[in-house]
C-alpha positions as CSV (number, residue, x, y, z in Angstrom):
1,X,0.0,0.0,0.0
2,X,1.3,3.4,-0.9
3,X,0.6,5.7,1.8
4,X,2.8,8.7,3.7
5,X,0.8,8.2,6.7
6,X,1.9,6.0,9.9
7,X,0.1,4.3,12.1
8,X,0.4,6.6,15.1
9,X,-0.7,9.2,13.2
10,X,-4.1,10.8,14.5
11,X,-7.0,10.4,12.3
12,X,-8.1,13.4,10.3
13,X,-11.2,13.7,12.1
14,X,-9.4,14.3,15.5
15,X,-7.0,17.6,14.1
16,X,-8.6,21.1,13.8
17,X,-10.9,22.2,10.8
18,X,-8.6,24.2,8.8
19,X,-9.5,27.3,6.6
20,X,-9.6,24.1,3.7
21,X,-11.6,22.0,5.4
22,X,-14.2,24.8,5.9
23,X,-13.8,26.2,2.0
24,X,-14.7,22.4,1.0
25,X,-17.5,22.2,2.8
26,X,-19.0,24.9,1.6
27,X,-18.1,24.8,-2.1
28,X,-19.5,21.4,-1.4
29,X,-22.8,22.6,-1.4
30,X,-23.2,24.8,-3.8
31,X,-22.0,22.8,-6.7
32,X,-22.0,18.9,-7.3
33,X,-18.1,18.7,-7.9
34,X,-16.2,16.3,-6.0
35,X,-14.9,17.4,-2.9
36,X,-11.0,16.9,-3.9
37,X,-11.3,19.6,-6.4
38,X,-12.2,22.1,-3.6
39,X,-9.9,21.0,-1.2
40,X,-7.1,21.3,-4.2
41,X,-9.0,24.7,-4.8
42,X,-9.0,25.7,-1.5
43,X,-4.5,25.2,-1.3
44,X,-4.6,27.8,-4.3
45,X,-6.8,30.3,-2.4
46,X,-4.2,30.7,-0.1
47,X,-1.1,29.9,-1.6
48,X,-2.1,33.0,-3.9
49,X,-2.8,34.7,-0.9
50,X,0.1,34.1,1.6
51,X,3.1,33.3,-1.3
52,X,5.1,36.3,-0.9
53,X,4.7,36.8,2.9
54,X,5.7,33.4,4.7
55,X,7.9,30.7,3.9
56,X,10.2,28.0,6.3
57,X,13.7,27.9,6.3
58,X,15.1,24.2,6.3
59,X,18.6,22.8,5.8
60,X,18.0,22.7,2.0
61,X,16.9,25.9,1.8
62,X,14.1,28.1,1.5
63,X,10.2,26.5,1.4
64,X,8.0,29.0,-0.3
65,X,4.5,27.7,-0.3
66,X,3.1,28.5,-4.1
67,X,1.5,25.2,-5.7
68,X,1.0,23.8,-8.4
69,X,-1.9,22.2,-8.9
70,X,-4.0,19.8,-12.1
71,X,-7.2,18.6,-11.8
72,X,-7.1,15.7,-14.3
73,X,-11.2,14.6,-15.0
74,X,-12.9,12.1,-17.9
75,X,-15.7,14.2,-18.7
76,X,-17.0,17.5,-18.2
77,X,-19.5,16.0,-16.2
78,X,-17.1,16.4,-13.0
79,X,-16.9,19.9,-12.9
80,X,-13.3,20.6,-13.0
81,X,-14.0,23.9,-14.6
82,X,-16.7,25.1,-12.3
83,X,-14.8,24.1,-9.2
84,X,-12.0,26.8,-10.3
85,X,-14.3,29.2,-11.4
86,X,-15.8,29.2,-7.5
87,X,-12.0,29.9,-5.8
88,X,-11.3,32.5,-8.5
89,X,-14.5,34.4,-7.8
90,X,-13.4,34.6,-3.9
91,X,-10.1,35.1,-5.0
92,X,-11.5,38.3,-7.1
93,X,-13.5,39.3,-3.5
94,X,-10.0,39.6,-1.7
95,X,-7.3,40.4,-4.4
96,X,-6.4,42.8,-7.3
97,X,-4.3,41.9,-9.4
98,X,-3.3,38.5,-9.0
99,X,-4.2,37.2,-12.7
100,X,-1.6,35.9,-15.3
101,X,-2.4,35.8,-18.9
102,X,-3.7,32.8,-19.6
103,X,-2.2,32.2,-23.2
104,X,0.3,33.5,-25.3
105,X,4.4,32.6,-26.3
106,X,6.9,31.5,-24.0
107,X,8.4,34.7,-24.3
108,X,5.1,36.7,-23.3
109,X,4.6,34.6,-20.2
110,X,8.3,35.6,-19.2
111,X,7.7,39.0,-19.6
112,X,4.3,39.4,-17.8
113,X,6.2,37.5,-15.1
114,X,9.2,40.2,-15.0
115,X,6.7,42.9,-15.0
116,X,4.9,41.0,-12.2
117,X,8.4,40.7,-10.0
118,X,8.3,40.1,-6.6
119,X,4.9,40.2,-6.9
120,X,2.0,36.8,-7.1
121,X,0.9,35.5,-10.4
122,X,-1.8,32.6,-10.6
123,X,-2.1,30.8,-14.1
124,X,-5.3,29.7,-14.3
125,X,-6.1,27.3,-17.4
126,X,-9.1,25.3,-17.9
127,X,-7.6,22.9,-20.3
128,X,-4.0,23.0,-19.6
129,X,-3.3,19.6,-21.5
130,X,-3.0,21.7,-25.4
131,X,-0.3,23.9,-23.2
132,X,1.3,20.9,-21.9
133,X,1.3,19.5,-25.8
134,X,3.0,22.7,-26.9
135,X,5.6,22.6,-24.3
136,X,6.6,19.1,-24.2
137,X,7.0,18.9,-27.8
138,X,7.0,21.9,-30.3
139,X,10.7,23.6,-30.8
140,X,9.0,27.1,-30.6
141,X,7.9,26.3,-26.8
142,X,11.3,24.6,-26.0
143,X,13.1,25.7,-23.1
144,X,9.2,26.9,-21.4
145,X,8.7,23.4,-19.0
146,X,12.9,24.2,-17.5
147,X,11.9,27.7,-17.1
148,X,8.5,27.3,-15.4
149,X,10.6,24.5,-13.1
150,X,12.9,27.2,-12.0
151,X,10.1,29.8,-11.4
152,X,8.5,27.1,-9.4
153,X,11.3,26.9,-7.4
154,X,11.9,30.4,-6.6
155,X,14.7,30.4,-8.6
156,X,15.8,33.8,-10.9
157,X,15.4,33.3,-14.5
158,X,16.7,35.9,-17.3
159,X,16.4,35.0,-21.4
160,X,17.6,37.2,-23.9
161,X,16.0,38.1,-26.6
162,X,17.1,40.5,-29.7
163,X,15.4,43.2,-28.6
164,X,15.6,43.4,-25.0
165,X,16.2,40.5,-21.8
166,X,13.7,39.3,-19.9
167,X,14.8,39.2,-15.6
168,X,12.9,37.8,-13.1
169,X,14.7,37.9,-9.7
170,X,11.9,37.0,-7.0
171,X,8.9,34.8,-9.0
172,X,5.8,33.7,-7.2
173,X,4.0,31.7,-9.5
174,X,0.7,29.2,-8.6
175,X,-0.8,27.7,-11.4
176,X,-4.2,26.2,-11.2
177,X,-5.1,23.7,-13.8
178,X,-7.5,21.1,-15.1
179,X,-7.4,18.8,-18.3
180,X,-8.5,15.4,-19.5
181,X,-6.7,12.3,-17.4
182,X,-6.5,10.2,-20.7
183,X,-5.2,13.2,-22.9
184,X,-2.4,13.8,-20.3
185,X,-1.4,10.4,-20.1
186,X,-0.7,10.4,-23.7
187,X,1.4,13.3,-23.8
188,X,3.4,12.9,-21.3
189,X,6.2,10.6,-21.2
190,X,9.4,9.7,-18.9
191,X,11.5,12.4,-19.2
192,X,9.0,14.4,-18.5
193,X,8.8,12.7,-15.5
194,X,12.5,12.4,-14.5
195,X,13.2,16.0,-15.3
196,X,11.3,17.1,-12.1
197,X,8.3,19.3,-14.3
198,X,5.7,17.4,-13.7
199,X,6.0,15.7,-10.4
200,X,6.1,19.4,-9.2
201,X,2.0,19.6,-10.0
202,X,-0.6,17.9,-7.4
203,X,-2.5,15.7,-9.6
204,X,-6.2,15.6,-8.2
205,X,-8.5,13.2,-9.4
206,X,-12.6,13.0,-8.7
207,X,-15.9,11.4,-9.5
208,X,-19.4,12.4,-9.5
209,X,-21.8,9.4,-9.6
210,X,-25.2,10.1,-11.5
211,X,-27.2,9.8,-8.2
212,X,-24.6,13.0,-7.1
213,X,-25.6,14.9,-10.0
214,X,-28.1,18.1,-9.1
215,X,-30.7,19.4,-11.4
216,X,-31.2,23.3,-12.0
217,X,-33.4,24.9,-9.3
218,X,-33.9,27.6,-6.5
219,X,-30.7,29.9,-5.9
220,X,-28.7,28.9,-2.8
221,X,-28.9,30.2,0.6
222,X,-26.0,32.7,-0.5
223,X,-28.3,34.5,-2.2
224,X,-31.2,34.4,0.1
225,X,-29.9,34.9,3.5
226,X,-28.4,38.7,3.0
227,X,-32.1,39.6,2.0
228,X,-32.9,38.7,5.8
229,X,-29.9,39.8,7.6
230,X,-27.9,37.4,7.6
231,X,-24.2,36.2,7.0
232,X,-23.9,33.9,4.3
233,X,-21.4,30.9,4.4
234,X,-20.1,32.3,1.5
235,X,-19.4,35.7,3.6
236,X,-17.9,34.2,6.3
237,X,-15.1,32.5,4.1
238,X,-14.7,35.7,2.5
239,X,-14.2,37.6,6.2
240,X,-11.9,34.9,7.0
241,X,-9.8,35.7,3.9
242,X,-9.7,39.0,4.4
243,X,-8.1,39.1,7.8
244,X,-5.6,36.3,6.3
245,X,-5.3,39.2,3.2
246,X,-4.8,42.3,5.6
247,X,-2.8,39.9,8.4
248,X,0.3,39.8,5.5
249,X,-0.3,42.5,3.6
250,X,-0.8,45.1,6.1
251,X,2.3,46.9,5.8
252,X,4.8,47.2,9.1
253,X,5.6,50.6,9.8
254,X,8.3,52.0,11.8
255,X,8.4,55.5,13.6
256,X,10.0,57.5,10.9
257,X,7.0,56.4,8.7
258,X,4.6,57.9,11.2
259,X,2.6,60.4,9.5
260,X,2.8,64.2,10.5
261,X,0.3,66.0,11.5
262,X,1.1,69.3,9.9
263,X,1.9,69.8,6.0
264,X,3.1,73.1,4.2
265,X,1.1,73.9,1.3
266,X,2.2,77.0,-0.9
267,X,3.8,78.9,2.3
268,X,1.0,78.1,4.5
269,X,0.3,75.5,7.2
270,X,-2.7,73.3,7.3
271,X,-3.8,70.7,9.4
272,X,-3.7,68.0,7.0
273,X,-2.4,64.3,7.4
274,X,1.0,63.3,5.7
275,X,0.5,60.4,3.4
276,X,3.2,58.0,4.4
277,X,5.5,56.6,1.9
278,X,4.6,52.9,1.0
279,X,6.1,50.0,3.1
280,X,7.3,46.6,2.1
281,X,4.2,43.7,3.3
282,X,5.5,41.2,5.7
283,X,7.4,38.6,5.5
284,X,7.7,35.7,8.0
285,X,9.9,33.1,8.6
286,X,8.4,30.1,10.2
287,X,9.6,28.2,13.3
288,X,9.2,24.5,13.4
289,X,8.3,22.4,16.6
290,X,10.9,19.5,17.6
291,X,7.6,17.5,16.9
292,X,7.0,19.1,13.7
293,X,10.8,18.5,12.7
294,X,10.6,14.7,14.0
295,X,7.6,14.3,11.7
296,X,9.3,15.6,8.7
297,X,12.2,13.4,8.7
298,X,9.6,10.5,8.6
299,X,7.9,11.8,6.1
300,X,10.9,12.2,3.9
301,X,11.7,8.5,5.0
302,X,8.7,7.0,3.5
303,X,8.6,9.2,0.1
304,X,12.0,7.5,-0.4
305,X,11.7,4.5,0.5
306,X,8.3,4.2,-1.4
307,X,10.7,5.0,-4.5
308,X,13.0,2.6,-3.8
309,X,11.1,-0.1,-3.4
310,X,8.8,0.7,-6.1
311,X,9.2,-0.8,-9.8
312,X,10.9,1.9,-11.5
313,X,12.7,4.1,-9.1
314,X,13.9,6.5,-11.8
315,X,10.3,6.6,-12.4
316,X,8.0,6.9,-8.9
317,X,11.0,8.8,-6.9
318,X,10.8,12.1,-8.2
319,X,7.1,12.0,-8.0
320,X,6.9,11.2,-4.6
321,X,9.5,13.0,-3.3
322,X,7.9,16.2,-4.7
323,X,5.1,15.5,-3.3
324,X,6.4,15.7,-0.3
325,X,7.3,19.1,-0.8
326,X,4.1,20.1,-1.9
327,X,2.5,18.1,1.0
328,X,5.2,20.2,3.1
329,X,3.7,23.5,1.4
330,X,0.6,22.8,2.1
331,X,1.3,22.8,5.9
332,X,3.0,26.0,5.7
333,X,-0.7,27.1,4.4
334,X,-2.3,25.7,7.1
335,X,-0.4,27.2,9.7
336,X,0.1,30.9,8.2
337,X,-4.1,30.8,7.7
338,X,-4.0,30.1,11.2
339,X,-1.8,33.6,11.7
340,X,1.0,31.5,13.5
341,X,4.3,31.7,13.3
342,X,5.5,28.1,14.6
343,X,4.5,25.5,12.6
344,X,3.2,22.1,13.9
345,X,3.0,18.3,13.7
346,X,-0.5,18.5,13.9
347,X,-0.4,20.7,10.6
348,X,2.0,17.9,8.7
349,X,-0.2,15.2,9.6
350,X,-3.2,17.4,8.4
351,X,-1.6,18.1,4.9
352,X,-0.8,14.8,4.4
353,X,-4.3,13.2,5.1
354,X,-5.0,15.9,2.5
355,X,-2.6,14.6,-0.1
356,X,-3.7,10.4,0.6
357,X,-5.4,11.1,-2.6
358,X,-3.0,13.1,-3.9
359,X,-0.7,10.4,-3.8
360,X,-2.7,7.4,-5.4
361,X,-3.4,10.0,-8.1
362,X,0.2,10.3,-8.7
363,X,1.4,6.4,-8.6
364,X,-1.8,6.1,-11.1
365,X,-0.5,8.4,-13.3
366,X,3.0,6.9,-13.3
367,X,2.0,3.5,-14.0
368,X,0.2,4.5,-17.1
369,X,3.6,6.1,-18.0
370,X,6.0,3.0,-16.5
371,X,3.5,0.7,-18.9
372,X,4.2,2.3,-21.9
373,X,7.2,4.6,-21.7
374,X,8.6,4.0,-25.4
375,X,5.4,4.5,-27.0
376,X,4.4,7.8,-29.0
377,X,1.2,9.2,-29.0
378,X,0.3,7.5,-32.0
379,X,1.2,4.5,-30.7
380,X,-0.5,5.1,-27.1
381,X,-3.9,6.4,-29.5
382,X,-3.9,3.4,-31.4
383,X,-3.8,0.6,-27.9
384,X,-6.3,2.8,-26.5
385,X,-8.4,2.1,-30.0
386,X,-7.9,-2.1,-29.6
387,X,-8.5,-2.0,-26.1
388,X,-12.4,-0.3,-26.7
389,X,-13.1,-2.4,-29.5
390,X,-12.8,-5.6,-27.6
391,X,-14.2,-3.9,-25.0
392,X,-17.4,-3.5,-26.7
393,X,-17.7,-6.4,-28.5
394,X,-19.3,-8.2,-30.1
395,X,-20.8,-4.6,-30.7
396,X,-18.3,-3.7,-34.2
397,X,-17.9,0.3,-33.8
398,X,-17.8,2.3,-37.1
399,X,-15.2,4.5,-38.2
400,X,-17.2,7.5,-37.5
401,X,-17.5,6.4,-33.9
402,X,-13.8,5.8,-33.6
403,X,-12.5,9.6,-34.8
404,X,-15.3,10.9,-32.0
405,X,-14.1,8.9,-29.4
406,X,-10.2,9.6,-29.7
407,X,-10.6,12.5,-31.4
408,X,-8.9,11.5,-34.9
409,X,-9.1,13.9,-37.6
410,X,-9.8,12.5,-41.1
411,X,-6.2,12.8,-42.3
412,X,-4.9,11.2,-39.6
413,X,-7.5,7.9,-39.3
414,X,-6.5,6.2,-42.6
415,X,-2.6,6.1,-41.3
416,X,-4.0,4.9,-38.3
417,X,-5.9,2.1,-40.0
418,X,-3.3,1.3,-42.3
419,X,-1.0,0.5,-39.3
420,X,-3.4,-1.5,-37.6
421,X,-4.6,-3.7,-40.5
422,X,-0.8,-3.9,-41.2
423,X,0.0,-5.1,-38.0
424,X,-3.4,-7.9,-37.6
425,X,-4.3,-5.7,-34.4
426,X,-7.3,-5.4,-35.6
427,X,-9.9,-6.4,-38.6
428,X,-11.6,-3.3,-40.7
429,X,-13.9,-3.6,-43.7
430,X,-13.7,-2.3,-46.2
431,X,-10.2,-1.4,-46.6
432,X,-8.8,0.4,-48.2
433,X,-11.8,2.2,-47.9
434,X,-13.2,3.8,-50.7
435,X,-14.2,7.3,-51.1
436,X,-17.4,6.7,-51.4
437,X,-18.1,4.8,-48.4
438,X,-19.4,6.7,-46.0
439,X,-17.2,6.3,-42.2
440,X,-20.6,4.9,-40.5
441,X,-20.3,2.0,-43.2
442,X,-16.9,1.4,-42.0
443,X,-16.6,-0.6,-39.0
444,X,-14.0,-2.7,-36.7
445,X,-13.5,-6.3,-35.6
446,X,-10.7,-7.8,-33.0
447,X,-8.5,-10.0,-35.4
448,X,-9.7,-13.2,-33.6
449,X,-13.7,-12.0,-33.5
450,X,-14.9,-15.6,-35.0
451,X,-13.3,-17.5,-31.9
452,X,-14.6,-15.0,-29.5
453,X,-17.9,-15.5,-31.1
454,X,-17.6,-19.2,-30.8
455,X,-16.7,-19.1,-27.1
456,X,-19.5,-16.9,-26.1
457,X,-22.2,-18.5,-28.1
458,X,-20.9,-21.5,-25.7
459,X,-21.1,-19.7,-22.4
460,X,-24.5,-18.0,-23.3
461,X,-26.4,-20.5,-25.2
462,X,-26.5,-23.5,-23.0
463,X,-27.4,-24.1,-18.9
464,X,-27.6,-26.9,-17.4
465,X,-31.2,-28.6,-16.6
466,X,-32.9,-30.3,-13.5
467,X,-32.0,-33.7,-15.5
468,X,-28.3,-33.1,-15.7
469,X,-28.6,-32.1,-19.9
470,X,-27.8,-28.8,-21.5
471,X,-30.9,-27.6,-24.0
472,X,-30.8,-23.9,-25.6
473,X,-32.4,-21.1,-23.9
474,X,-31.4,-18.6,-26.4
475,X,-30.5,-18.1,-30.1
476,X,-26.6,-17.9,-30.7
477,X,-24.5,-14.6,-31.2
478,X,-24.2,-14.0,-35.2
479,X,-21.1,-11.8,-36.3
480,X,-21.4,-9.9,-39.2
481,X,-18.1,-11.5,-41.5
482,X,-16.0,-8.5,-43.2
483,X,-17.6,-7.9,-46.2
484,X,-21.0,-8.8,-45.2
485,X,-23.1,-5.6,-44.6
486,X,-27.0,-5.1,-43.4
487,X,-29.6,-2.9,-43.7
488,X,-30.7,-3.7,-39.9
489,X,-29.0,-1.3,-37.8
490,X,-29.0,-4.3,-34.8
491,X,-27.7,-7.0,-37.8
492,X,-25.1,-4.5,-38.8
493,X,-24.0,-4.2,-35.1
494,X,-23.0,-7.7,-34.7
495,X,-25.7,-8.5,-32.5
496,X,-28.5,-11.3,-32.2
């Protein structure tokens, strides 16, 4: 079992609500998303917030607490995209400029960050896994996934360019993120992996069953309960942001900032108030508790010994032992929401309950890279393409079907099929396909589709009687043969 927690650990339920606990459970109600988005969500809220004020010194340096996270869904169903849309809507209740563009070149992104220095900048992309695409594997975009590692890290960053160079000398960049978990699987691959980009990203998965799903009706309570006096749920998260906001933003003045009382204006005196000249915000170094410390180590233990003993340690070590960092930031956001200054055990052992799901996310999404680490896309696209057709047989899916499903354009599919007749992976009639056939008259069989029909005619045809015989209780499965084609939609299905 892959887990960072130990058995003396406290159960979640007996630590303190944190401000993420409380942010989940009320995003929770308003929308039918799972609750491991808004808990991801709820890390970005205040790692946007507290990024540039608080950070813990170790013994390999400097922890600052902006994360990375990517909520990786199957369908829009889950509500990746409307989860995000909540935290940014409290984010824009709190903040002012806090937004990074969203799109653009390598070099545009490094630019708004230099403008942006010293200051925070959230990426927020909806689908991130076209940006990923672009970075990973266009020569335009190369050099982009190093640099955004380094930014990640704090690190300074400077690219020239022929007109002018781009510096950025204190970057605090969160990124929140959502994309498709089967589109990023195919794009990624082991060096990807290895190089330390994406391990630094909390993968977070979720599902909504139908029975979770909520139809449209009467606004919530939010927009009720201020008609009668009240203080929404939705307020109260909002006041508790704000005294986080002003706690570490609030600048610290000294006596020589202290504003005067008196002010000379053309000659004259008048009893005006000096505007003060600005002030830095705060910025606090946490204390760790001997506890807190003891913890640590432990957890550092197990994130390298789960790499170790794992089945590609070049593989699941970087992943784990980054997320042990970000499980580290989170903490650091747990404690500086709390306005301390010394942070805990009790916060570690929160943030990691946090990431348990975190972390199977993670080892699921490196074993769909350990299983097929030398295959391309094209390759990956076309197993995924075998696999569903023997998934839904003896069902034969059309062409059509196929490019809607994986998302083949039409210049792309006939390759595809070539390679797959070439290879006997699978069976497609006609082929070559004619022009004039239509891709809904073009369908596809597993190469072996006349034994499978054999064995399951025998498995479904026959049961055993009170007399110890076998009679027929049902008429056998007929396959349609390539080259064999029906005017019956169910006959031209495959089916009985």
């Amino acid at each position: 079992m892959v887990t960072f927690l130990r058995s003396n650990d406290p159960p979640e339920e007996d630590l303190p609500q944190t401000f993420i606990d409380a942010y989940a459970e009320w995003a929770h109600t308003i929308t039918d998303a799972p609750v491991q988005y808004h808990k991801g969500t709820g890390a970005v809220i205040l790692s946007t917030i507290m990024a540039p004020n608080i950070c813990l010194p170790t013994s390999f340096g400097v922890f600052i607490p902006n994360i990375w996270i990517m909520i990786l869904a199957g369908t829009t169903t889950t509500r990746k995209s409307t989860s995000m849309d909540i935290a940014r809507r409290i984010l824009d209740d709190v903040m002012d400029d806090y937004l990074l563009a969203n799109d653009g070149s390598p070099e545009g992104l490094l630019t708004e960050m230099g403008i942006r220095d010293e200051r925070i900048s959230l990426f927020h992309r909806d689908e991130i896994t076209g940006f990923m695409h672009s970075i990973m594997h266009k020569e335009y975009m190369a050099g982009t996934a190093e640099s955004l590692t380094r930014l990640y890290d704090g690190q300074p960053e400077e690219r020239k360019l022929r007109r002018e160079t781009i510096s950025i000398k204190h970057p605090f960049l969160v990124i929140m993120s959502g994309g498709i978990k089967t589109r990023m699987e195919e794009i990624a691959s082991m060096d990807h992996i290895r190089s330390g980009f994406l391990p630094r990203f909390i993968f977070i998965t979720g599902q909504t069953s139908p029975d979770q799903m909520r139809p449209i009706g009467p606004p919530p309570d939010d927009e009720v309960m201020p008609l009668l006096g009240e203080q929404t749920p939705r307020e109260k998260i909002i006041d508790r942001l704000w005294r986080i906001h002003k706690f570490y933003n609030e600048p610290e003045r000294t006596e020589n900032d202290a504003p005067s009382n008196v002010i000379s204006i053309g000659g004259g005196v008048a009893g005006l108030t000096k505007i003060p000249p600005p002030a830095k915000p705060k910025r606090i170094l946490l204390q760790g508790t001997p506890e807190f410390w003891a913890r640590m180590r432990a957890l550092e233990e197990d994130a390298r010994e789960m790499g170790r003993q794992s089945s590609d340690p070049n593989l699941y070590a970087p992943i784990y032992d980054r997320l042990k960092n970000s499980i580290l930031k989170v903490a650091i956001l747990i404690c500086g929401a709390e306005l301390r200054d010394k942070i805990t055990d009790e916060d570690l052992i929160k943030a990691i309950h946090l990431g348990a799901g975190w972390l199977d996310t993670a080892t699921e999404f490196a074993l769909a890279i350990e299983q097929q680490p030398h295959l391309s896309p094209f390759e990956k696209k076309m197993d995924k393409i075998i696999s569903w057709v023997k998934a839904v047989f003896p069902k034969a899916p059309t062409q059509t079907e196929v490019m809607q499903k994986f998302r083949i354009a039409k210049k792309d599919i006939l390759g595809i099929e070539e390679t797959l007749m070439a290879r006997r992976s699978l069976l497609i009639d006609p082929f070559p396909n004619p022009k004039s056939r239509k891709g809904t008259e073009i369908r596809y069989y597993p190469p072996d589709y006349q034994r499978i029909a054999r064995r399951m005619n025998r498995e479904d045809s026959y049961v055993a009687g009170n007399d110890e015989e076998e009679r027929p209780t049902s008429a056998p499965i007929r396959i349609s043969p390539p080259g064999t084609h029906h005017e019956d939609d169910s006959q031209e299905d495959g089916s009985a």
